[in-house]
N, C-alpha and C positions, 0 to 999 in steps of 0.2 A: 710789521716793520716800523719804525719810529721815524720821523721825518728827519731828523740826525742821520740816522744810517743809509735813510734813502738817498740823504743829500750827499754825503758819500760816496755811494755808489755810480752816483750818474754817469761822471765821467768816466768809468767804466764800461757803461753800456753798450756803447761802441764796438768795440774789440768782443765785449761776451757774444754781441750778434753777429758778428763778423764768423766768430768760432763756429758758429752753430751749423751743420751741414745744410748746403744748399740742394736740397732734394730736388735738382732740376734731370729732367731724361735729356738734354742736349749738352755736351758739353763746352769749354772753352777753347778755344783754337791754341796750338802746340805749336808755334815759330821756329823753325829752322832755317838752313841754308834750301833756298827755289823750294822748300814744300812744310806744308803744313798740317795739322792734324787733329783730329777729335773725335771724341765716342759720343754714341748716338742710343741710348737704352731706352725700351721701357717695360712695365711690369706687366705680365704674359695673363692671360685669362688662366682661372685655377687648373690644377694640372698640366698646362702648357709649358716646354721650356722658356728660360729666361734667356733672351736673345739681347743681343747688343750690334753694332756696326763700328769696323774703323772707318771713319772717313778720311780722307787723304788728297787733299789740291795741291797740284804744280805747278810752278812757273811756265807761259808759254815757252815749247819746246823743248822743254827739261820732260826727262822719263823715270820711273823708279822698275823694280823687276815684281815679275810672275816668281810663286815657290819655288817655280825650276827656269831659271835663268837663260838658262840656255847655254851657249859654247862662251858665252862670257859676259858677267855682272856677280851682280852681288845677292844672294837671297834674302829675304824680308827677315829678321830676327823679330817677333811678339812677346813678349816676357810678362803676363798677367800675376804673377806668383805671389804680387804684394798685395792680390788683392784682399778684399773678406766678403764674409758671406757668398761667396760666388768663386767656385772651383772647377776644376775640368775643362778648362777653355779649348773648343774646339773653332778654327777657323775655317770661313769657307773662300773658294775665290774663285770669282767670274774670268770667261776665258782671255787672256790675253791678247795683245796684237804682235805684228812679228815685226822685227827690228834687224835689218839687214844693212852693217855699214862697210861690204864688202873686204870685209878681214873676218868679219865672226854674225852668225846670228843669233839674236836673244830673244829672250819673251818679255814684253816688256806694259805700264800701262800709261800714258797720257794725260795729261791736264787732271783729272777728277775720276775716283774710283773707293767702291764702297766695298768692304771686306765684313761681309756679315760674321757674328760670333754667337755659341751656344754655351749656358752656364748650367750647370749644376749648383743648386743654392740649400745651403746648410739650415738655414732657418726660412723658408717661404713669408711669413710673417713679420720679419726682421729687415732693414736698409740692408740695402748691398753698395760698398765703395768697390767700385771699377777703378784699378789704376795697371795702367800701361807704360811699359820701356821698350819701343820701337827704335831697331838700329835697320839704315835703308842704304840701298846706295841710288845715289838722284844722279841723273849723267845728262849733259849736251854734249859740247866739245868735248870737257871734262868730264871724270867723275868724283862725286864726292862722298863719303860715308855721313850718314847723317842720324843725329841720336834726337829724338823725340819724346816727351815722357807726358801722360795725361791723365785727369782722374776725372772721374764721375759719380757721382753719390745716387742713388734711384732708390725711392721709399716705394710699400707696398702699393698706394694708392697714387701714385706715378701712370697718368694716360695723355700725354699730350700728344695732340694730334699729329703737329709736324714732326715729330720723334718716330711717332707709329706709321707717316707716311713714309720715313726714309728707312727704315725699316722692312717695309714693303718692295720697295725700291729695289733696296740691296738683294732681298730674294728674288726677285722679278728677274735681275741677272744672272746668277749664278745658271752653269750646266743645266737643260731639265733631262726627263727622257724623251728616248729617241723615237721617232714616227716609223717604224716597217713601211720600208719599201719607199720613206719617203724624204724622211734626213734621219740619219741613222748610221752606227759604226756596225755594220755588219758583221765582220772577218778578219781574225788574225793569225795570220799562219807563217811561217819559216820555208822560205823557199832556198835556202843558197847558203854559205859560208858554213861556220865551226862553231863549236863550244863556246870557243873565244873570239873569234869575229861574225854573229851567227846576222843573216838580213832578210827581212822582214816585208810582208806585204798585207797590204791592209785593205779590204774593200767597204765603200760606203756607199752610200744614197743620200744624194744631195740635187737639190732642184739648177745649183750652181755652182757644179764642180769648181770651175776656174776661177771663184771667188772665194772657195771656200780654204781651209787652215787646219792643216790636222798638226795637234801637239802629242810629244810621246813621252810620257816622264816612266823611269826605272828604278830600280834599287841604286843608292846613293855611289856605288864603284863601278855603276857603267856606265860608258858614255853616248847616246846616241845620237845619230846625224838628222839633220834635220831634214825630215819626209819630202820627198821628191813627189811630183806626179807624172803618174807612168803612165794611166792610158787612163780617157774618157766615156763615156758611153750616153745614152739619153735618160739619165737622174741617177746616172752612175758613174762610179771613178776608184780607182786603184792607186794608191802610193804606195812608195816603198821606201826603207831605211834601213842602215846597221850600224852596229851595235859594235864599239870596241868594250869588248870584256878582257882588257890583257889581264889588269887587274884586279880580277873582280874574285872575290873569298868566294862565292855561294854557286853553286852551281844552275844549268838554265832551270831542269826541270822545275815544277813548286814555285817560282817565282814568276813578281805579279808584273804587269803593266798596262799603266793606266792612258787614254788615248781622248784625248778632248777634240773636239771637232766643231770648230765654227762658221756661221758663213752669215756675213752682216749682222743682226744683232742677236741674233740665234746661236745656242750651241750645246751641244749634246757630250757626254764623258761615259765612257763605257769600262770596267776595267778585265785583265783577262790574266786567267791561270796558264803558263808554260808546260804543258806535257815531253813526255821525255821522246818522242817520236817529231816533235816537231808542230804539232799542233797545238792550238791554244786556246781555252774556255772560258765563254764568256761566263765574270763571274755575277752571281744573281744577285 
């Protein structure tokens, strides 16, 4: 290059480095209304999936929603589609807290909450841009719909530690499985109503019934009430719930549901197949 052309160039420089992707695994925070956002990647040991985290902080006292809402909010939209190198985005989510503002209950999460994700990657060898369109709905008094958009670029040789610890983190919360006999969704079976209003009793193991939270999510046209506690026992407890199906297309048998179960920072998800007699199997 000639010292003419370089001298040209310079003021260029700038902007060409600017362009160049920032192969960092944490990303930039994503400003909205009371909440914020950002992805958290890094590159997986060979043959491992390629994992990622949303991260997500609120304003004191502001809350965003669980996948399943509850009797009233807003579900989480994730929209990965624009990403590359990295397809199949599977999300996971840690159990909820319950939000009772005596008109309706929901599932909701609080100040700071980390939504781990799994990729499927086209080229393993190759950068992956992570970019994300989160539409939320954030509530105090109010509620507000809130649109979030964020990117992240993660090269093959991407290991930062603080990336890999919050990473860790986000698994550490999620569901794990359950202890027999000791915190565990034991039992789901149909004791009472119809087709169409059919109610449900559910037995677990829990060291703290009266502290614990059981969640019910369904197929998207029914609606269920949120779990009552019917009787206690010594590391045992029984709820119950039903289930408006006025409108529901599919009928109970063959259909699934899934049952999360908390208690302090612990929490277990079990799911179960509908049999046509009333009983229901847990699925493996």
């Amino acid at each position: 290059m000639t010292p003419r052309l370089l001298f040209r160039l310079f003021p260029l420089l700038p902007a060409i480095l600017f362009a160049l992707p920032a192969f960092a695994a944490t990303g930039q925070w994503a400003e909205g209304e009371h909440a914020r956002m950002r992805l958290v990647a890094a590159r997986p040991a060979p043959g491992a999936p390629f994992e990622a985290a949303i991260e997500l902080e609120l304003d004191p006292g502001w809350k965003t929603y669980w996948r399943t809402p509850g009797d009233a909010g807003i579900p989480p939209r994730f929209d990965f589609s624009a990403s590359t190198n990295a397809g199949g985005a599977t999300i996971d989510y840690p159990a909820p807290e319950r939000s009772d503002d005596g008109f309706s209950v929901s599932n909701v999460y609080h100040d700071r909450v980390l939504l781990p994700v799994r990729f499927s990657l086209s080229d393993p060898d190759e950068p992956a841009r992570l970019v994300l369109a989160a539409d939320l709905g954030v509530c105090k008094d109010i509620c507000l719909p809130v649109s979030l958009s964020a990117n992240l670029d993660v090269s093959p040789a991407d290991a930062e530690p603080r990336a890999i610890a919050t990473l860790a983190e986000a698994r550490a919360a999620l569901p794990g499985p359950g202890q027999t006999g000791v915190f565990e969704i034991e039992a789901l079976r149909q004791v009472g109503g119809n087709e169409k209003s059919p109610e449900y009793e559910v037995e677990v193991a829990a060291a703290s019934p009266d502290d614990s939270l059981l969640f019910v999510e369904t197929p998207s046209d029914w609606y269920p009430a949120t779990p009552t506690l019917a009787s206690t026992g010594k590391g045992t407890a029984t709820y119950r719930f039903a289930i408006d199906r006025k409108t529901a297309s599919g009928p109970l048998a063959g259909a699934s549901i899934r049952l999360t179960l908390s208690s302090g920072s612990a929490a277990t998800t079990r799911a179960f197949t509908l049999g046509s007699t009333g009983a229901a199997t847990a699925t493996p």
